[in-house]
C-alpha positions as CSV (number, residue, x, y, z in Angstrom):
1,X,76.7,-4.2,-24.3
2,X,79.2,-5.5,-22.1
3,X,78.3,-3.4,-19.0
4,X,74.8,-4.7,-19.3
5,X,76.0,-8.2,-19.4
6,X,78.4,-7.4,-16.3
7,X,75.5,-6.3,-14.8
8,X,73.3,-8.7,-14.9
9,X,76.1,-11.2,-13.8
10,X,76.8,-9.0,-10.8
11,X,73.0,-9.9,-10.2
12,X,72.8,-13.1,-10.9
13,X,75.9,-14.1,-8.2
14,X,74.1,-11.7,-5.5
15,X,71.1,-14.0,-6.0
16,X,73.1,-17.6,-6.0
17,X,74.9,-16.7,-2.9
18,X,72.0,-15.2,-1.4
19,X,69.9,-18.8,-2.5
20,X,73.1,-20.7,-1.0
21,X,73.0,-19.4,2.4
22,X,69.1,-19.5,3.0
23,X,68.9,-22.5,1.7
24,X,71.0,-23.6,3.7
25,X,75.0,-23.3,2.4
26,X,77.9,-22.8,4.7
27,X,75.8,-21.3,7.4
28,X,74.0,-23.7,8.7
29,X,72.4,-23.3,12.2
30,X,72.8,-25.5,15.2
31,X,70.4,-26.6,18.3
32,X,71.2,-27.8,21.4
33,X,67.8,-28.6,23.9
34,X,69.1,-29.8,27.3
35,X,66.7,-30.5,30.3
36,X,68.3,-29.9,33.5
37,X,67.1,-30.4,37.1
38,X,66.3,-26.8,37.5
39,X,65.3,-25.4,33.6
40,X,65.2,-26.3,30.2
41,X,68.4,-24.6,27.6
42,X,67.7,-23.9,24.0
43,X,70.9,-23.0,22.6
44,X,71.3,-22.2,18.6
45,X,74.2,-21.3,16.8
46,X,73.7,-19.9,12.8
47,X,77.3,-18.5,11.9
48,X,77.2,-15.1,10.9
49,X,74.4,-13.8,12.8
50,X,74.5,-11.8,15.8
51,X,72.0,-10.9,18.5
52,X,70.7,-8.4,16.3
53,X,69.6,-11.0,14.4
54,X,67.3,-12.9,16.4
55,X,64.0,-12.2,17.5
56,X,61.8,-14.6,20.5
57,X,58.2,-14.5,21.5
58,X,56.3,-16.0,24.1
59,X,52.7,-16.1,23.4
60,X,50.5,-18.3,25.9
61,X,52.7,-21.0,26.1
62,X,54.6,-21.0,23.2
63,X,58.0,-19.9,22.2
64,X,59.0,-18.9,19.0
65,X,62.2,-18.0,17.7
66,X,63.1,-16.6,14.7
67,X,66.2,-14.7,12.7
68,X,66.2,-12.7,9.9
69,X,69.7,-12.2,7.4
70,X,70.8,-8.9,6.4
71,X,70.4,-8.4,2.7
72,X,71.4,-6.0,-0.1
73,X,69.3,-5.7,-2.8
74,X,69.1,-3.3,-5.6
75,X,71.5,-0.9,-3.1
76,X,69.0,-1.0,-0.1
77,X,70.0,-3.2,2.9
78,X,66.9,-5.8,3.7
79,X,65.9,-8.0,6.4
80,X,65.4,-11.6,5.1
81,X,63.7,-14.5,7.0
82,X,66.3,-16.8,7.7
83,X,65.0,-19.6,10.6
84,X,61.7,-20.2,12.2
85,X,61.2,-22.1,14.8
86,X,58.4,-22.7,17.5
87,X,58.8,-24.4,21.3
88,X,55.3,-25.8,22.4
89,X,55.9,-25.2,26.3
90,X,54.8,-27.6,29.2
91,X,52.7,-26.0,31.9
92,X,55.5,-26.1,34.5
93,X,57.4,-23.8,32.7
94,X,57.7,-20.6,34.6
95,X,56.9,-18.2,31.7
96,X,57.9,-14.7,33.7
97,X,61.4,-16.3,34.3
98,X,62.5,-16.6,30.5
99,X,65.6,-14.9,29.4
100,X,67.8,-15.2,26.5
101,X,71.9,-14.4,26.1
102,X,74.3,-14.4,23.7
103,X,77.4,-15.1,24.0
104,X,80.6,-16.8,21.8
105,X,78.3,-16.5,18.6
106,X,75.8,-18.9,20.6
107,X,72.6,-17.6,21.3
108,X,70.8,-19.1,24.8
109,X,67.2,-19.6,26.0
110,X,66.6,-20.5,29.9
111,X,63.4,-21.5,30.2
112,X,63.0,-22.4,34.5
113,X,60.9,-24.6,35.4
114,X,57.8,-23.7,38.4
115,X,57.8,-25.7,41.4
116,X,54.9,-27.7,40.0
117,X,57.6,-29.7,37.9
118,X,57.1,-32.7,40.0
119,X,53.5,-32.3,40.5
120,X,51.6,-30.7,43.0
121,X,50.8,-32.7,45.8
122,X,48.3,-31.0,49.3
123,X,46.5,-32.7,51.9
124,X,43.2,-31.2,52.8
125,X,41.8,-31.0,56.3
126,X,38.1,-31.7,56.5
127,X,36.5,-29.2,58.8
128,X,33.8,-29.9,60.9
């Protein structure tokens, strides 16, 4: 009886740390949007997670970024959603130019802008 009961409070402390880290116990994540000149910088922080951890898509023009948390559960290591977020892009945003580092736990997402940032301005001739 007492190994079932040490059991099940094995199980029930795997699920109340799992519960206070997604929702959002000692790791909680960090953003950090800065327009330059030049690009746009999404930076995010989430301590504990790693590169591995992150996943970004670019679909027409928006980004999304997700992570998923490494879980066990019942012996098998699982992925768990862990952040979702989503970036609607402006259309001077040069979308072929988008990388992403990390670095110093940090993970970074240079978005550079087109030359059309400022507008685009032409002249036209009339020909006769």
């Amino acid at each position: 009886m007492k190994a079932i009961a040490n059991e099940i409070s094995r199980e029930l402390i795997k699920g109340v740390n799992l519960g206070n880290t997604v929702l959002g116990g000692m790791s909680e994540t960090y953003f950090t949007h800065l327009e330059g000149e030049t690009e746009y910088v999404i930076e995010v922080r989430t301590p504990g997670l790693t590169s591995e951890n992150y996943n970004i898509d670019l679909k027409n023009s928006t980004l999304f970024l997700y992570s998923t948390m490494n879980i066990v559960k019942e012996g098998e290591q699982e992925k768990a959603p862990y952040l979702m977020r989503h970036f609607a892009l402006p259309y001077y945003v040069d979308l072929d130019g988008v990388v992403a580092d990390f670095y110093d736990g940090k993970l970074k997402v240079t978005l550079p802008y087109k030359y059309m940032k400022d507008g685009f301005e032409k002249k036209i001739e009339i020909k006769e």
